[in-house]
mmCIF file of the C-alpha atoms, coordinates in Angstrom:
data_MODEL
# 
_entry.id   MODEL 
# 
loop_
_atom_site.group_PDB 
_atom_site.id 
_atom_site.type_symbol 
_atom_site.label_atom_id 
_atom_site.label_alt_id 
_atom_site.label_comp_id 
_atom_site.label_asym_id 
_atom_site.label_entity_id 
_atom_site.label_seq_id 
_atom_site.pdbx_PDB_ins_code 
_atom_site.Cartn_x 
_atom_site.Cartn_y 
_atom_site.Cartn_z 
_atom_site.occupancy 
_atom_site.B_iso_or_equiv 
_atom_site.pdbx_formal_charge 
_atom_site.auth_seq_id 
_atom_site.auth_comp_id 
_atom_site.auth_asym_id 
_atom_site.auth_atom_id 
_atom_site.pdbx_PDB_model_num 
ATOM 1   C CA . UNK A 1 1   ? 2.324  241.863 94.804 1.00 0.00 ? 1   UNK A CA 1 
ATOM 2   C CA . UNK A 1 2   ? 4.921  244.138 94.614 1.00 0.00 ? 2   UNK A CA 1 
ATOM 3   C CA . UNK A 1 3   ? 6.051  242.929 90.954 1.00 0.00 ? 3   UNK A CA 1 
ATOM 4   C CA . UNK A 1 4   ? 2.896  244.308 89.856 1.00 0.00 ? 4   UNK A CA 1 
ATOM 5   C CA . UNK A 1 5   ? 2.777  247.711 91.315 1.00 0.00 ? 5   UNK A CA 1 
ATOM 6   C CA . UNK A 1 6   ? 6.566  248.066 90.051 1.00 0.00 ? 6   UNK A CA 1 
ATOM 7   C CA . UNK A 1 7   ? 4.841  247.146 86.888 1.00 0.00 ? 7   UNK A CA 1 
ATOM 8   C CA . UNK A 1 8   ? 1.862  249.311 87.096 1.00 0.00 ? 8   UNK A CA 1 
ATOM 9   C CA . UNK A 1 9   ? 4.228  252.079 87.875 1.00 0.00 ? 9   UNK A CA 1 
ATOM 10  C CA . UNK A 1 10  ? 6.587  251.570 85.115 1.00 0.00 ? 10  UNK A CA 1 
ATOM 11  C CA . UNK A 1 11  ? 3.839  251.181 82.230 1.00 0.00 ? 11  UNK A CA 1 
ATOM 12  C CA . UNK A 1 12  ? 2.063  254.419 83.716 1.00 0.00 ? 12  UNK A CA 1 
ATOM 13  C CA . UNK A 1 13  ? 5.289  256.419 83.557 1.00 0.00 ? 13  UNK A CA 1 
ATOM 14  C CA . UNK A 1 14  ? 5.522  255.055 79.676 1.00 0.00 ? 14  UNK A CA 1 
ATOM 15  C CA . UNK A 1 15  ? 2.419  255.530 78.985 1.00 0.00 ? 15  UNK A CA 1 
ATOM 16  C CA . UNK A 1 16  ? 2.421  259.254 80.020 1.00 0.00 ? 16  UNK A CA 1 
ATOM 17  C CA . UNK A 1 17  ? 6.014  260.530 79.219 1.00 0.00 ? 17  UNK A CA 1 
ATOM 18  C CA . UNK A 1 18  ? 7.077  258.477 75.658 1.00 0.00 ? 18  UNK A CA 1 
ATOM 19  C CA . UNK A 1 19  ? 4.470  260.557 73.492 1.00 0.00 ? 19  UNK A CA 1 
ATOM 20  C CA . UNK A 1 20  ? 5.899  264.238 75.365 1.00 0.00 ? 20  UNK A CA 1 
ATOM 21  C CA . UNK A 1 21  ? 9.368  262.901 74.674 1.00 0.00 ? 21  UNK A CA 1 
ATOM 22  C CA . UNK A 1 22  ? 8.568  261.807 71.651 1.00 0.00 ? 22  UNK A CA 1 
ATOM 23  C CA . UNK A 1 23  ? 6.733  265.315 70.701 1.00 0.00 ? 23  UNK A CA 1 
ATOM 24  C CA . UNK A 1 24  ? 10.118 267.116 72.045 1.00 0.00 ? 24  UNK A CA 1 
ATOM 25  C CA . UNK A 1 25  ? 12.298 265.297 69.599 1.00 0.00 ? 25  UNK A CA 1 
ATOM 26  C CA . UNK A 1 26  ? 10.131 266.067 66.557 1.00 0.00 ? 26  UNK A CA 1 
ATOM 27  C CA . UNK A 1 27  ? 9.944  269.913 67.319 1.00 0.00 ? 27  UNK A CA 1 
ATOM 28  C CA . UNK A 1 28  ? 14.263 269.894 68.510 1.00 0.00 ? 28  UNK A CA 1 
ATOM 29  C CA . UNK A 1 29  ? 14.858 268.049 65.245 1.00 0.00 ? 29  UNK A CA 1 
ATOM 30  C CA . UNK A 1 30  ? 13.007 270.359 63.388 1.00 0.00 ? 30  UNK A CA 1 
ATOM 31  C CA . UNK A 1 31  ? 10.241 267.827 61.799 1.00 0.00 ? 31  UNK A CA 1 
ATOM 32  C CA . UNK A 1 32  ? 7.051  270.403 63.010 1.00 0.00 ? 32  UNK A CA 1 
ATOM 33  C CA . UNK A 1 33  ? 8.432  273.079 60.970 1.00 0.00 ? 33  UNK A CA 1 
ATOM 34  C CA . UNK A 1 34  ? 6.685  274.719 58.332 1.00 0.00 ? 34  UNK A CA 1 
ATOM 35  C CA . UNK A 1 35  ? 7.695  274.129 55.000 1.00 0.00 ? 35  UNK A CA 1 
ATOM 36  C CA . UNK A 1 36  ? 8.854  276.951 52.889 1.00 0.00 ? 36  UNK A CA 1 
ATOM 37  C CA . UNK A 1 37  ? 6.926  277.068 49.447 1.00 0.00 ? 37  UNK A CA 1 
ATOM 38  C CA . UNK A 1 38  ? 9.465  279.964 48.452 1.00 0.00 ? 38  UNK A CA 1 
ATOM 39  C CA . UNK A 1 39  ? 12.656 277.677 48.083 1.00 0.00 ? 39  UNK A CA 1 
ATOM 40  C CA . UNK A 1 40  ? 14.239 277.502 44.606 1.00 0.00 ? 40  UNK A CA 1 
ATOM 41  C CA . UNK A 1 41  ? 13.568 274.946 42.193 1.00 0.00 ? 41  UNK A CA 1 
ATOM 42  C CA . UNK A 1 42  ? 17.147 273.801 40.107 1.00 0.00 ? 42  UNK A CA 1 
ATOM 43  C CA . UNK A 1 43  ? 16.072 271.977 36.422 1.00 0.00 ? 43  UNK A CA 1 
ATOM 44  C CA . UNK A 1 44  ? 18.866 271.212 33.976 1.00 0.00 ? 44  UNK A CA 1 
ATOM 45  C CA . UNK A 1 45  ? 18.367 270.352 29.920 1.00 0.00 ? 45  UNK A CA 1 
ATOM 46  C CA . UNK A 1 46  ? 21.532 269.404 28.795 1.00 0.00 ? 46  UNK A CA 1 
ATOM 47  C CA . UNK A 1 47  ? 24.425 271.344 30.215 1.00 0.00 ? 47  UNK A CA 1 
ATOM 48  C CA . UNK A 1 48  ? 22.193 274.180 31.304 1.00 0.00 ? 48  UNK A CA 1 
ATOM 49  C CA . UNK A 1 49  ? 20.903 275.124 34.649 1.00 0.00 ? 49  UNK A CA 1 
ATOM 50  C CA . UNK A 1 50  ? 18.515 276.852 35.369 1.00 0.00 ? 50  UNK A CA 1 
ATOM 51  C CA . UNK A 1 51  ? 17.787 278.332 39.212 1.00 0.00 ? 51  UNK A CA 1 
ATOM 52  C CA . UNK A 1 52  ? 14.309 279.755 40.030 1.00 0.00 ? 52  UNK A CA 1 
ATOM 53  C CA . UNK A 1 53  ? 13.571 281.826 43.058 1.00 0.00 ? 53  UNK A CA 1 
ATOM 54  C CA . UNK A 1 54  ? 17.164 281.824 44.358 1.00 0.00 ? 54  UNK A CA 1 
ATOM 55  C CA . UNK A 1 55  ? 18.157 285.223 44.273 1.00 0.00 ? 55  UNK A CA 1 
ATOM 56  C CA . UNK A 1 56  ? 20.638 286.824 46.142 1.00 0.00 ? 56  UNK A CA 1 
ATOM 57  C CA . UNK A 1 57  ? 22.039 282.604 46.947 1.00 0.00 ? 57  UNK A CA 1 
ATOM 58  C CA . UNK A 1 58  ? 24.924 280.703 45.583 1.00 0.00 ? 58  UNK A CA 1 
ATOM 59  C CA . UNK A 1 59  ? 24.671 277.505 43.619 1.00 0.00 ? 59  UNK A CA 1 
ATOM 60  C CA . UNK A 1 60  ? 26.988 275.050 44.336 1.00 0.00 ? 60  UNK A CA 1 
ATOM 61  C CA . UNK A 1 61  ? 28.232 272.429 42.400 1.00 0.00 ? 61  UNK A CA 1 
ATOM 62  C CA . UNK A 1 62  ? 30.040 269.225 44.092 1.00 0.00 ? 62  UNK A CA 1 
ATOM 63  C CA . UNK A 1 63  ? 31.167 266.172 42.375 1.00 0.00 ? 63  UNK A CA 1 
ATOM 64  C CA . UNK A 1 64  ? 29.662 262.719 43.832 1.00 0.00 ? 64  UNK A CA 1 
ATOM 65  C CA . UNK A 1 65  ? 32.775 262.299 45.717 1.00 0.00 ? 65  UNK A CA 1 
ATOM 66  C CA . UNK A 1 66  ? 32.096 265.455 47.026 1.00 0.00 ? 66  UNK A CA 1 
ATOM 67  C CA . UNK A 1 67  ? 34.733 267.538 45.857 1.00 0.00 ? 67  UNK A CA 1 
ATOM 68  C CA . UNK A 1 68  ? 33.611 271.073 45.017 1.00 0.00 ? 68  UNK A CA 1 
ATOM 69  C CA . UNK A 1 69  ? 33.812 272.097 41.434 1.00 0.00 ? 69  UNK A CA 1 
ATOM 70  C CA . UNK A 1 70  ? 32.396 275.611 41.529 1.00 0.00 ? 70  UNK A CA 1 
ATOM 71  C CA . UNK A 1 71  ? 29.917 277.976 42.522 1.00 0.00 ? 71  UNK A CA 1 
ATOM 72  C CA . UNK A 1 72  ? 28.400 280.817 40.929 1.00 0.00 ? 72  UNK A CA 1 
ATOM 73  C CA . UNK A 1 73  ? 26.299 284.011 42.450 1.00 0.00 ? 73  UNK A CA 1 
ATOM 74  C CA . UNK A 1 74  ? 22.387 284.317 41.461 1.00 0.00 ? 74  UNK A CA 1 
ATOM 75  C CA . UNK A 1 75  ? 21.505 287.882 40.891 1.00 0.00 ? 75  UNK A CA 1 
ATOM 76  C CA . UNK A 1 76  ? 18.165 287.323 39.660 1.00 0.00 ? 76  UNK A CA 1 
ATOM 77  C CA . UNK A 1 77  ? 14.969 285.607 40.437 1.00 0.00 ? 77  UNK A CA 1 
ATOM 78  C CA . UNK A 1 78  ? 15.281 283.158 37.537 1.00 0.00 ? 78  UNK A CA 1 
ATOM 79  C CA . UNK A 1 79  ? 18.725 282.439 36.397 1.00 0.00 ? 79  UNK A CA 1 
ATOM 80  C CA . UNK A 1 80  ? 20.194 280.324 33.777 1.00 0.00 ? 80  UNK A CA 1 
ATOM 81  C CA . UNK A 1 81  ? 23.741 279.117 33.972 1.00 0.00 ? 81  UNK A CA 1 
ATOM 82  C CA . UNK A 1 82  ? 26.249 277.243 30.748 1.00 0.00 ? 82  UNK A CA 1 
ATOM 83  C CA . UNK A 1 83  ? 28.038 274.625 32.913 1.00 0.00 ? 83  UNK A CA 1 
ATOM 84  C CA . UNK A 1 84  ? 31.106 273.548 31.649 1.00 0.00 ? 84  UNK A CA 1 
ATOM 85  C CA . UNK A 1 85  ? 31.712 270.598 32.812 1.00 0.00 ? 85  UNK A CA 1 
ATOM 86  C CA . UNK A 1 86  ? 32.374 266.908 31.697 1.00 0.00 ? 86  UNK A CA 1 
ATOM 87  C CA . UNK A 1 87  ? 29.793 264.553 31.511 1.00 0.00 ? 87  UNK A CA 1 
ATOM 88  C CA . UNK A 1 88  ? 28.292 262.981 34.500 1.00 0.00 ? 88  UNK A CA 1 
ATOM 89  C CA . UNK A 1 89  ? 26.687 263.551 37.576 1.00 0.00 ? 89  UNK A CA 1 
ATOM 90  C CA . UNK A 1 90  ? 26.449 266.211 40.173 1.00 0.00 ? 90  UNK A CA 1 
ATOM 91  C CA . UNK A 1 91  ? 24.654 267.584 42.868 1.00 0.00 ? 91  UNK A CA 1 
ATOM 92  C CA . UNK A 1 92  ? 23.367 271.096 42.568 1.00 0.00 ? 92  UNK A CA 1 
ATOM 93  C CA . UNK A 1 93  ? 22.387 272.874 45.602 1.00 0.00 ? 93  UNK A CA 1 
ATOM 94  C CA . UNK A 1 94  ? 21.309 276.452 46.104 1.00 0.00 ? 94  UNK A CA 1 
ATOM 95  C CA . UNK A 1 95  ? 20.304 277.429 49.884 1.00 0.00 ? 95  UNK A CA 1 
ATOM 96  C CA . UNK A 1 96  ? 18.369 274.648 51.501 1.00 0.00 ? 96  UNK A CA 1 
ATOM 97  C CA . UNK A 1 97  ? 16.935 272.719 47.825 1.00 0.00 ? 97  UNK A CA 1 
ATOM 98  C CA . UNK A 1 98  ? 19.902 269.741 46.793 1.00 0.00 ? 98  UNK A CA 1 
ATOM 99  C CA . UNK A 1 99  ? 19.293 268.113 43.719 1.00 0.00 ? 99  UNK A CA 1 
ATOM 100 C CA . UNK A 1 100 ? 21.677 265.146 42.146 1.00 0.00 ? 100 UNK A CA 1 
ATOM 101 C CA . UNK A 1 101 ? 21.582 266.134 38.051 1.00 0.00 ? 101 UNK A CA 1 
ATOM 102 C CA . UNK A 1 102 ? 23.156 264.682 35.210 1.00 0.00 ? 102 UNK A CA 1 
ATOM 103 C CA . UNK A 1 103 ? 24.939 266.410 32.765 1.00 0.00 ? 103 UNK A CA 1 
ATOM 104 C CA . UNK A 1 104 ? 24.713 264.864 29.169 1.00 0.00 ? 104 UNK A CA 1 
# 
């Protein structure tokens, strides 16, 4: 008899405090947040970059093995960039928006 109040008592507790644990992980880890639709958007055609919407942010270039190759200042709203680098990959990232490119 008193196995199945324990267990009673146990699967009520569960039952009422996993989802408001559950809901205070999500909004500490930042998953409830809004999502910007102002972040900038990186494209590349060949060795060219080109930032939108970043202005006033850095881009940042690292190599894959994450060594940091260089980083330039974006003045305007849309900014293009001649990257002089060798061919490969990299990943671009300019406040918040990452993206792994290839350069051809």
């Amino acid at each position: 008899m008193q196995k199945k109040i324990l267990l009673f008592i146990v699967a009520t507790m569960l039952t009422f405090s996993v989802p408001a644990i559950a809901m205070n992980m999500i909004s500490e880890m930042g998953i409830a947040e809004q999502v910007d639709d102002a972040s900038p958007t990186i494209t590349v055609q060949g060795s060219t970059v080109c930032v939108n919407g970043g202005n006033e942010q850095v881009l940042e270039i690292v190599s894959l093995t994450g060594k940091a190759i260089a980083s330039y200042k974006i003045d305007n709203p849309t900014q293009r960039f001649e990257l002089n680098l060798p061919k490969g990959c990299y990943i671009l990232k300019v406040g918040k928006t990452v993206r792994k490119v290839t350069i051809k």
